[in-house]
C-alpha positions as CSV (number, residue, x, y, z in Angstrom):
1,X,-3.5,-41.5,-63.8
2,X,-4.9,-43.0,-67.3
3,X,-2.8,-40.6,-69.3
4,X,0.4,-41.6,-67.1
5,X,-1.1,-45.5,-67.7
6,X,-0.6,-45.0,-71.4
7,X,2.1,-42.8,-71.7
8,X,4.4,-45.7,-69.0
9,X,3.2,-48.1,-72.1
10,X,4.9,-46.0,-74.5
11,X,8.0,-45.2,-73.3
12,X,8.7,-49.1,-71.8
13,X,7.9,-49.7,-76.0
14,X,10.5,-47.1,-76.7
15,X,13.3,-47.8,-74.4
16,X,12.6,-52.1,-75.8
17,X,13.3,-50.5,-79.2
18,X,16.5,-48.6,-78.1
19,X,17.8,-51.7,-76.3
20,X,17.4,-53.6,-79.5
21,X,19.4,-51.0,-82.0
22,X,22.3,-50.4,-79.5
23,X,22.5,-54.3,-79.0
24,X,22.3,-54.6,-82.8
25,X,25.4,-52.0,-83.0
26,X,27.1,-53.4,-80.3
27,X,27.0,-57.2,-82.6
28,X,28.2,-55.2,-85.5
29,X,30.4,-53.4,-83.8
30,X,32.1,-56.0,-82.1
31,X,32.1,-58.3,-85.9
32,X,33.8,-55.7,-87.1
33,X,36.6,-55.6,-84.5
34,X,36.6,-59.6,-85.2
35,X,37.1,-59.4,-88.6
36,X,40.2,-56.3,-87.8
37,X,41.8,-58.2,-85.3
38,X,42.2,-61.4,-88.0
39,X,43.6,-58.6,-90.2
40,X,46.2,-57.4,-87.5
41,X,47.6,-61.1,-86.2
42,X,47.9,-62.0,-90.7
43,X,50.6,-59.2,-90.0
44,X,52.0,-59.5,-86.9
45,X,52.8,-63.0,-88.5
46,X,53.9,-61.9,-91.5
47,X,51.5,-63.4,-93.7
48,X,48.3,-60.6,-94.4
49,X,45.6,-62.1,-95.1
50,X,41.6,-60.5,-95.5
51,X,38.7,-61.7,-95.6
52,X,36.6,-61.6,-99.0
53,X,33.6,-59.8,-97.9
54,X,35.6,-56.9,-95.8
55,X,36.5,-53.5,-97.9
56,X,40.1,-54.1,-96.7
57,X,41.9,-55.8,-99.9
58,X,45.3,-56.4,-101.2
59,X,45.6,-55.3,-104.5
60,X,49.2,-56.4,-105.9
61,X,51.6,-54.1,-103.5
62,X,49.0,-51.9,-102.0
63,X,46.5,-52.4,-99.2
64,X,43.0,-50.5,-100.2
65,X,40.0,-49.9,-98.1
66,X,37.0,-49.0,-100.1
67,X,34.1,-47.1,-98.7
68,X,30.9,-46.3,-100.6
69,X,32.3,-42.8,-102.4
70,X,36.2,-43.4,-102.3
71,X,38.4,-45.9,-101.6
72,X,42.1,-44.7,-99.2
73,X,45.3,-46.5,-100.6
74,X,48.3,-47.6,-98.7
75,X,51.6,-48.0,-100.4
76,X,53.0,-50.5,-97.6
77,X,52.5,-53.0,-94.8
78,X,53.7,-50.8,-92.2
79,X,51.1,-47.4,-93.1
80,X,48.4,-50.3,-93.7
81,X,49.0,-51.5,-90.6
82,X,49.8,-48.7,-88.0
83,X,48.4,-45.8,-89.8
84,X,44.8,-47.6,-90.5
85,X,44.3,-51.0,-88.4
86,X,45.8,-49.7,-85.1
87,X,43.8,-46.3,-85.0
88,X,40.1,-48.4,-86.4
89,X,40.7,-51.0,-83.5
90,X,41.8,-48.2,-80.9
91,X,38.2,-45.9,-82.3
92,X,36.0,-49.3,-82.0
93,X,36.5,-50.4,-79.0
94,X,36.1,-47.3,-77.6
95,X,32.7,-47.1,-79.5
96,X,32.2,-50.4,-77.9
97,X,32.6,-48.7,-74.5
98,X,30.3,-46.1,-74.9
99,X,27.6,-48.5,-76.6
100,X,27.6,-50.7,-73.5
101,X,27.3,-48.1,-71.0
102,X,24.3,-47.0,-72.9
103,X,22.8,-50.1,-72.9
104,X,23.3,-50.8,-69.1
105,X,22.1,-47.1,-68.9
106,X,19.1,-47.9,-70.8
107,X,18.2,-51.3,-69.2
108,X,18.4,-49.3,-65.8
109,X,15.5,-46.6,-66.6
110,X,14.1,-50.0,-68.7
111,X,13.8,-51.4,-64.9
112,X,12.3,-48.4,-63.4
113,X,9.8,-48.0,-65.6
114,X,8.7,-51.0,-64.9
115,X,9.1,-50.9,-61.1
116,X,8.1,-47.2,-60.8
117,X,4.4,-46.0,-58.9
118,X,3.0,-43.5,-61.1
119,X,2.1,-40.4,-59.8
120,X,0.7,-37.0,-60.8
121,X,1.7,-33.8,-59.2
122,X,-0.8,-31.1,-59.5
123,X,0.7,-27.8,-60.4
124,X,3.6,-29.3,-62.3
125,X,7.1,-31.4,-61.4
126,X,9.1,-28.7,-62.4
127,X,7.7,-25.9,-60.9
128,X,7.8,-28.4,-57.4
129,X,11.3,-29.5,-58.0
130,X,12.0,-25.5,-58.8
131,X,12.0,-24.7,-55.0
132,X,15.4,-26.2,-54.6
133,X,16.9,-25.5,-57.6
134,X,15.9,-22.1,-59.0
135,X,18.1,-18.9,-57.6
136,X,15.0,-16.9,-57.3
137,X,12.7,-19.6,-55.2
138,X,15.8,-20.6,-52.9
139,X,16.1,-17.3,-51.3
140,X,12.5,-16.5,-51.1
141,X,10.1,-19.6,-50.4
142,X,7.7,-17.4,-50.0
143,X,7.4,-16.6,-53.8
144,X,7.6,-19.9,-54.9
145,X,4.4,-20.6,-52.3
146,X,2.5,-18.1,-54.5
147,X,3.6,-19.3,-57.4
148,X,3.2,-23.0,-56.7
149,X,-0.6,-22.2,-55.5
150,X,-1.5,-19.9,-58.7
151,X,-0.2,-22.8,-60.5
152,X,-2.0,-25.6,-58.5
153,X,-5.6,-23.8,-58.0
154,X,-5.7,-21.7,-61.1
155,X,-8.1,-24.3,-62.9
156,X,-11.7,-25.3,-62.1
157,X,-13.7,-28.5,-63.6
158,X,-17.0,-29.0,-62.1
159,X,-18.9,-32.2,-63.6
160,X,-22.5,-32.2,-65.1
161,X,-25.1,-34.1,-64.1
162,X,-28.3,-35.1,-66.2
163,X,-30.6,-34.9,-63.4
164,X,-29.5,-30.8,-62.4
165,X,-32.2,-28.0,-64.2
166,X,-29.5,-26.4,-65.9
167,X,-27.3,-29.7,-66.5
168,X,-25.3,-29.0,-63.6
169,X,-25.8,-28.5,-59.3
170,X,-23.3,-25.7,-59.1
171,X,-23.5,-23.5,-62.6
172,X,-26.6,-21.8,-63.8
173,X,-26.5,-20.2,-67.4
174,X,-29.3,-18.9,-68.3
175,X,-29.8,-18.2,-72.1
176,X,-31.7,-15.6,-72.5
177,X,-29.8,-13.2,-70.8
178,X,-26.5,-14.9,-71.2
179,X,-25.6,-15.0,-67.4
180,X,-23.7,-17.5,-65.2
181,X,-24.5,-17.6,-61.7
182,X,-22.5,-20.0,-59.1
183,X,-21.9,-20.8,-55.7
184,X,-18.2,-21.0,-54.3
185,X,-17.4,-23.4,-51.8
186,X,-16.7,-20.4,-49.1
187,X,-20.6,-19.6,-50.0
188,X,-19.9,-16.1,-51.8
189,X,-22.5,-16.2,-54.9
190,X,-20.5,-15.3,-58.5
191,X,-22.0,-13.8,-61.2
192,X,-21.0,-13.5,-64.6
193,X,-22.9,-11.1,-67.0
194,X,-23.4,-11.2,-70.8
195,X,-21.1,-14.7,-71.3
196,X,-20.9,-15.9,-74.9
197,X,-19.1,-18.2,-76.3
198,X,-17.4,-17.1,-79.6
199,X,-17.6,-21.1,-80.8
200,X,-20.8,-23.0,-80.3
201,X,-23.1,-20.5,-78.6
202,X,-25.3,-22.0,-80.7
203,X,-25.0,-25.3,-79.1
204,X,-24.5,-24.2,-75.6
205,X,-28.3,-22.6,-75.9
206,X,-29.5,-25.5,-77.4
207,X,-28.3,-27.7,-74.9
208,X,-28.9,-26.1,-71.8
209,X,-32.4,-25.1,-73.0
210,X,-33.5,-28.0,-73.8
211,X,-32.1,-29.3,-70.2
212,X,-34.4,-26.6,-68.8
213,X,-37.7,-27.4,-71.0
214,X,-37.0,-31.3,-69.9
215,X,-39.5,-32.4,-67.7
216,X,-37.8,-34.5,-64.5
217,X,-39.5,-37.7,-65.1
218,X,-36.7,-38.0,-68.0
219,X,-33.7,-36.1,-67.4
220,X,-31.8,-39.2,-65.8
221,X,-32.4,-41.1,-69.0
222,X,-32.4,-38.1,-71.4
223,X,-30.8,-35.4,-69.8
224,X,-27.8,-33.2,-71.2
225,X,-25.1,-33.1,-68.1
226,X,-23.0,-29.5,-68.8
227,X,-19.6,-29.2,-67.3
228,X,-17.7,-26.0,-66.6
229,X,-14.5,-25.7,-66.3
230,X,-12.7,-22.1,-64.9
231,X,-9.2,-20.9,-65.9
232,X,-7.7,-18.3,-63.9
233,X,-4.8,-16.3,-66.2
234,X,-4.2,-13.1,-63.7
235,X,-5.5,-10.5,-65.7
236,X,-8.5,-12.4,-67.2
237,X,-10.6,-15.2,-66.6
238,X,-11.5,-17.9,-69.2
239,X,-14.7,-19.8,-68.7
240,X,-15.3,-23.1,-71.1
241,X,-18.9,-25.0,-71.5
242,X,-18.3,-28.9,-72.0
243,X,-21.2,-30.4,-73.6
244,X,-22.2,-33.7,-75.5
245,X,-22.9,-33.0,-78.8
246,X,-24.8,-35.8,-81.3
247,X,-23.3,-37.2,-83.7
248,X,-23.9,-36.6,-87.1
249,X,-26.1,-38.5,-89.3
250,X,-25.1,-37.6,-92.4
251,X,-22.1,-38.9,-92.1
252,X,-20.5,-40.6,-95.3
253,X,-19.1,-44.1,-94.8
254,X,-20.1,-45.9,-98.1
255,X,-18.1,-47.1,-100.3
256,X,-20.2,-48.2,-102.9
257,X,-18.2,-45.4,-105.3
258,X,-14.7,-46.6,-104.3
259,X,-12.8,-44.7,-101.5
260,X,-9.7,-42.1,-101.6
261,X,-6.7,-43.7,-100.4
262,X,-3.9,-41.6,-98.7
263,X,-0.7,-42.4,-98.0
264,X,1.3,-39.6,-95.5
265,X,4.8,-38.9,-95.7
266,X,7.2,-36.4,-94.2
267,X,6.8,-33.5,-96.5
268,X,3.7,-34.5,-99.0
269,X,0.2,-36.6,-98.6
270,X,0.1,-38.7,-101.4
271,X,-3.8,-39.3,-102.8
272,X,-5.7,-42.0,-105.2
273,X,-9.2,-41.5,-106.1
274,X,-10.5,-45.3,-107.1
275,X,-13.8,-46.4,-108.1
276,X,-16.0,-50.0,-106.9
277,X,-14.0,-52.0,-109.1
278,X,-10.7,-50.8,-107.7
279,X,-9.4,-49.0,-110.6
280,X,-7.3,-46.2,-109.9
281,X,-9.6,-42.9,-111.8
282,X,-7.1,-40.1,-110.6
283,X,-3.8,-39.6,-108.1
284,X,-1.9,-36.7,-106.9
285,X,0.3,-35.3,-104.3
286,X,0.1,-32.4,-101.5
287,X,3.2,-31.0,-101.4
288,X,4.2,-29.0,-97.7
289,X,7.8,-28.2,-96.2
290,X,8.2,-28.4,-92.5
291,X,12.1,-28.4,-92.1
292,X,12.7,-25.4,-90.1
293,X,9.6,-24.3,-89.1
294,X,8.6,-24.4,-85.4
295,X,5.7,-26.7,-83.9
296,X,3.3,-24.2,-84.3
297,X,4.2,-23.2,-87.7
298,X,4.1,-27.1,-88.6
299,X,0.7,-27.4,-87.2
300,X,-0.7,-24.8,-89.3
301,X,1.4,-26.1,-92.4
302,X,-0.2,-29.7,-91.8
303,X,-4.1,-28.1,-90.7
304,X,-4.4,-25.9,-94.1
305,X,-3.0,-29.6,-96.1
306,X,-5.7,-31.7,-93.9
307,X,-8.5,-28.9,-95.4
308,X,-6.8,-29.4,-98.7
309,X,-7.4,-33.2,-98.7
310,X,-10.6,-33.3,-96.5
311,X,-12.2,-31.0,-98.9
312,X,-10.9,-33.4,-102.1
313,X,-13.1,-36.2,-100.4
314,X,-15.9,-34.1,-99.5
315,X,-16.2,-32.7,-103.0
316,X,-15.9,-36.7,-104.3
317,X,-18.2,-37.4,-101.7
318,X,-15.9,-40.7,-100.9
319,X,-14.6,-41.7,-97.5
320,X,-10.7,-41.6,-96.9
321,X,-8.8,-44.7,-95.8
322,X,-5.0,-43.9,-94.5
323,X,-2.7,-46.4,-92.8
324,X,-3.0,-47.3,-89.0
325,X,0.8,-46.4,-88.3
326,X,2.8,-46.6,-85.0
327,X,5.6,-44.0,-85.5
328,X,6.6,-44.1,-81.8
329,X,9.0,-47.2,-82.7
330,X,10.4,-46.4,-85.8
331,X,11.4,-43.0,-84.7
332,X,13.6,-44.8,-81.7
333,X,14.6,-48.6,-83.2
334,X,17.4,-46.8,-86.0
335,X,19.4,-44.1,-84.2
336,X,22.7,-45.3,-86.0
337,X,21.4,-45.8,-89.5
338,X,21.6,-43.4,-92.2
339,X,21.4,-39.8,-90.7
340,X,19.3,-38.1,-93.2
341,X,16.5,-40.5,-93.1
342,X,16.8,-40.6,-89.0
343,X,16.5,-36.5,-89.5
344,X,13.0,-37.0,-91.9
345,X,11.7,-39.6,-89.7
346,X,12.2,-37.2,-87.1
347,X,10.2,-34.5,-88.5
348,X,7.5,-36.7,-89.8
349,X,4.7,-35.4,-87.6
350,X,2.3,-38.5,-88.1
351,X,-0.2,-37.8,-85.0
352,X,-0.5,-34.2,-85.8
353,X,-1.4,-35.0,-89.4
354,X,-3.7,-37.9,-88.7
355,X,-5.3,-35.6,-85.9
356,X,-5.6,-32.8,-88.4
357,X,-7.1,-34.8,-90.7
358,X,-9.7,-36.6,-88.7
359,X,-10.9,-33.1,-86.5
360,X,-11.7,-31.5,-90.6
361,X,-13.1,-34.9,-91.5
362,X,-15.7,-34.8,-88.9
363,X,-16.3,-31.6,-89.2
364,X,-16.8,-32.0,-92.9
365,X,-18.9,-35.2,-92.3
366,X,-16.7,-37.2,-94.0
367,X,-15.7,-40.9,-92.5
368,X,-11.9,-41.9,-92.1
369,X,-10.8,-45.7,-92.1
370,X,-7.9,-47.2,-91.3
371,X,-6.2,-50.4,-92.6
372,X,-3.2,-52.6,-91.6
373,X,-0.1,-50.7,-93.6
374,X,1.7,-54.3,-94.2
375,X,3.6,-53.8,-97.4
376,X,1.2,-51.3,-99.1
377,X,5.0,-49.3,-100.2
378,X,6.6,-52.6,-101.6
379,X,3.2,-53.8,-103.2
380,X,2.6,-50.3,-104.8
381,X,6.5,-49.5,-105.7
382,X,7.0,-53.8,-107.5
383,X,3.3,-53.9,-108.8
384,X,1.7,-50.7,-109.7
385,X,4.5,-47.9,-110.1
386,X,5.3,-48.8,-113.7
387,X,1.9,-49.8,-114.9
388,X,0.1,-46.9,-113.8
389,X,2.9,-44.3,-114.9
390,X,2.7,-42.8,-110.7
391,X,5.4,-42.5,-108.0
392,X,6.0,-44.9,-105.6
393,X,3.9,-43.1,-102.7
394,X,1.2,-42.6,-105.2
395,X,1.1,-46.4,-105.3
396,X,1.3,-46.7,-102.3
397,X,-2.0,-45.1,-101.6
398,X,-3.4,-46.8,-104.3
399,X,-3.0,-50.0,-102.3
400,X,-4.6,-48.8,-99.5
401,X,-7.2,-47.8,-101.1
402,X,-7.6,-51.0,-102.7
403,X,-7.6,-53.0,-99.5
404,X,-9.7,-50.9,-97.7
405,X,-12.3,-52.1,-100.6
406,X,-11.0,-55.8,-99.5
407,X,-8.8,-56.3,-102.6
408,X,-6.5,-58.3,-101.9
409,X,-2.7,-58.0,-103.6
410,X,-1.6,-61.5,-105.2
411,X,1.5,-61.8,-106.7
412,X,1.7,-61.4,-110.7
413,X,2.5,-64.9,-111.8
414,X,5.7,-64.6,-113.1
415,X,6.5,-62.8,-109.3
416,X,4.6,-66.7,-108.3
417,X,7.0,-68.1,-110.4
418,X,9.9,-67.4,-108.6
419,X,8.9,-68.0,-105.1
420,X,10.7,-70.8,-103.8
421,X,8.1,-74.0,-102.7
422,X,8.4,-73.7,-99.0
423,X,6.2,-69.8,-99.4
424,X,4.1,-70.7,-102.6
425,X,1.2,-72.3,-100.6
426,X,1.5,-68.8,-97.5
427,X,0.0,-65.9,-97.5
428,X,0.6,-63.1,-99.8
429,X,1.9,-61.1,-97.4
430,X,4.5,-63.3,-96.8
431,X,5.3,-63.9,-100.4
432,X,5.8,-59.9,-100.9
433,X,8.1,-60.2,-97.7
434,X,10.0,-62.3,-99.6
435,X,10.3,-60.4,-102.9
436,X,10.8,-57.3,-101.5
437,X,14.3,-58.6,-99.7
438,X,15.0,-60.1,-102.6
439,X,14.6,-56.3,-104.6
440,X,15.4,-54.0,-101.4
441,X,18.9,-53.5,-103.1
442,X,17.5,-52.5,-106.4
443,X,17.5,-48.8,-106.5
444,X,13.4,-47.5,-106.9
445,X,14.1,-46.0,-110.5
446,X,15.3,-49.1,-111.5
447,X,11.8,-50.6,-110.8
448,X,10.3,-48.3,-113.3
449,X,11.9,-50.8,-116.0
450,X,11.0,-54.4,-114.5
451,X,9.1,-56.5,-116.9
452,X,6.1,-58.7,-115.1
453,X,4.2,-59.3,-118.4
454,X,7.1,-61.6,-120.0
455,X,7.1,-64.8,-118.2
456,X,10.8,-66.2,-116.4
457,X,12.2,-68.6,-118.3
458,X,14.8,-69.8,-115.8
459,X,13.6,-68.8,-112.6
460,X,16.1,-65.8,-111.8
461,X,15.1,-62.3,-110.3
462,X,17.6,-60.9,-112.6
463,X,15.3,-62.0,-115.5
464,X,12.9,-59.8,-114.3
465,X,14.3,-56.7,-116.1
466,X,16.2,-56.1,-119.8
467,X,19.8,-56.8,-120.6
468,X,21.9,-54.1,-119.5
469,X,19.2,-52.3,-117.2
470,X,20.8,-52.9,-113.9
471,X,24.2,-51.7,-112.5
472,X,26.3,-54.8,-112.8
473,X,27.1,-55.6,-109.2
474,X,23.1,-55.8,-108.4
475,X,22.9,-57.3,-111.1
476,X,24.8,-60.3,-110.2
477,X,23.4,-60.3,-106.8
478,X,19.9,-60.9,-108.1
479,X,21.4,-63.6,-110.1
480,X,22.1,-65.7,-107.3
481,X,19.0,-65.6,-105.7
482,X,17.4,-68.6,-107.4
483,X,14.6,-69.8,-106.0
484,X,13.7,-73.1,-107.2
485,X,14.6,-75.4,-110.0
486,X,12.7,-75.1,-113.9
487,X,10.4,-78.1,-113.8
488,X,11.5,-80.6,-116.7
């Protein structure tokens, strides 16, 4: 019932993200018919007119419509109109259609969610609903009674209690001999010869012994409480020990060398080795390819690169810092965006590497932190990228890094110089909001040139890189973005 608990909190998150993108494509979507319609009655009237900011232009005789990597020309009013206007208004409002059944759709299960009871049935939904829909269980009930018990009863999980000799009232292992003894609930006595455990015999004995040599004055207080748990498989049986194990003390959590900061993306973990003062010492990438393979193959893929990088810190003894991401929204709030980004976010497996990475870190005795991820990309890619000759997710986990030392990231001042007054006085994560959007069109190679050392003169972004540098339509979009006035 917790794990349904959580898991009714994430998909009521979800569906609120996928209400908000098709609501966002249905405002687009119906803009765009807006701005075709105007388009249509200019002609109807005999008059065309566009408007200046749509890719539909009159160029002397001809009507052109320019897209991103070609631009379709039509020699007269009459192909413009009927051969391109009719057939876009026709395909958007159809598009339209579809977008607002999904969003009554998805504002109906939105509903149930919240309404819903949760439940849990034992032995599995779709092995229960499988009795009415499944040739095989329709014609013989019977069966699906066999099957639906194996699958219901096939588990055991008996609790352990500090108090019992052997850390539990109903199992007995005794160490020396390796035996478990226990009593069903029909009576009938079980016993189970020459049981080891191929991982963490050696803790098993330890624990259970030291249960036994415990004397009862102090087992409620300092007992070790055993659980077993019983898996039934048909041709085998699989018995598992659950025990408390203590942490470790040699755990390392200081950072009085500096940290390694890691910053995970879809097919490489980007690294940055820094000292105490927050200077960047070394930096370097884990390269793995997981289009393709299958979750299992992944999981292995992303294991062997947690050793890889688990091992790096262990060897520097440093603790790693990574980002304290929530994937679950991105992957859902951008379903009509740009499709190969939507297929990487996809396969970024963020859980299973931050998983990997922690299991191998404990095991290695080497302590993970986490830090807010608020503009550690734009930070690294405007402020460190060039100066420290690395790529942008390099950067980026040099900036985590950094902050997990409590750095924090001001603005260079000729960045300061540009904000306009009504941010100067904020926080600098605000101020990097703001020069971000101001540079999100400016392709990330581009950045490799900017020039923070020379101070701006006249307050442009466009100042902010040589003469000729930039492509001239972005270019004379960072031109307009003044921000304040020179002072006289």
């Amino acid at each position: 019932m917790t794990s349904q608990s959580e898991l009714k909190k994430m998909y009521i998150s979800t569906k609120e993200e996928q209400i908000k993108s098709v609501k966002k494509k249905i405002k687009t979507t119906k803009g765009r018919v807006t701005t075709l319609t105007k388009i249509k009655r200019s002609f109807i009237k005999g008059k065309p007119s566009f408007n200046k900011t749509s890719r539909e232009q009159q160029k002397g005789s001809f009507f052109v419509v320019q897209f991103k990597k070609k631009t379709d020309i039509y020699y007269h009013s009459y192909q413009f109109e009927h051969h391109y206007l009719d057939i876009q208004l026709k395909a958007l409002k159809n598009r339209l259609g579809r977008l607002e059944f999904r969003l009554d759709r998805l504002q109906k299960q939105l509903k149930t969610l919240r309404n819903q009871t949760k439940s849990v049935v034992f032995g599995g939904e779709k092995l229960f609903k499988g009795q009415h829909t499944l040739y095989h269980y329709r014609n013989n009930h019977r069966l699906w009674k066999e099957d639906w018990k194996h699958s219901r009863y096939n588990k055991m999980t008996i609790s352990g209690r500090k108090d019992a000799k052997y850390g539990n009232f109903v199992f007995s292992y005794v160490s020396e001999t390796k035996n478990l003894h226990f009593t069903t609930l029909n009576g009938v006595t079980v016993d189970i010869p020459n049981l080891a455990f191929p991982y963490g015999q050696e803790n098993v004995e330890k624990a259970i012994q030291t249960q036994v040599d415990m004397p009862a004055y102090l087992k409620k207080k300092h007992g070790n409480a055993a659980a077993w748990s019983v898996e039934d498989h048909g041709d085998y049986y699989i018995f598992k020990s659950i025990i408390d194990l203590p942490e470790e003390e040699s755990v390392n959590d200081s950072k009085s060398d500096g940290v390694v900061g890691v910053d995970l993306n879809v097919d490489h973990i980007a690294w940055s080795n820094i000292n105490v003062k927050g200077q960047l010492i070394k930096s370097g990438v884990f390269e793995f390819d997981l289009e393709g393979k299958s979750s299992g193959q992944a999981t292995k893929i992303i294991e062997a690169e947690a050793i890889r990088l688990v091992d790096l810190a262990s060897k520097l003894t440093k603790p790693l810092v990574i980002e304290k991401l929530n994937t679950t929204k991105s992957k859902s709030s951008n379903p009509y965006g740009n499709k190969r980004a939507n297929k990487k976010m996809s396969m970024f497996a963020y859980r299973k590497l931050i998983s990997a990475i922690k299991n191998r870190a404990h095991k290695m005795s080497v302590t993970v932190f986490e830090v807010n991820p608020a503009y550690t990309s734009q930070i690294g890619k405007i402020k460190y990228m060039k100066r420290l000759g690395i790529s942008i997710h390099q950067a980026a986990s040099y900036v985590i890094a950094r902050r997990a030392m409590g750095f924090q990231e001001k603005l260079p001042p000729v960045l300061h110089s540009l904000l306009p007054e009504k941010i100067v006085g904020l926080h600098h994560w605000t101020q990097w909001k703001w020069i971000s959007s101001c540079l999100s069109d400016v392709h990330t190679h581009y950045l490799y040139q900017i020039e923070l050392s020379i101070p701006s003169k006249h307050y442009l972004m466009s100042n902010l890189f040589p003469p000729g540098a930039l492509p001239n339509l972005v270019a004379k979009g960072l031109s307009k973005k003044e921000s304040r006035k020179p002072i006289a």
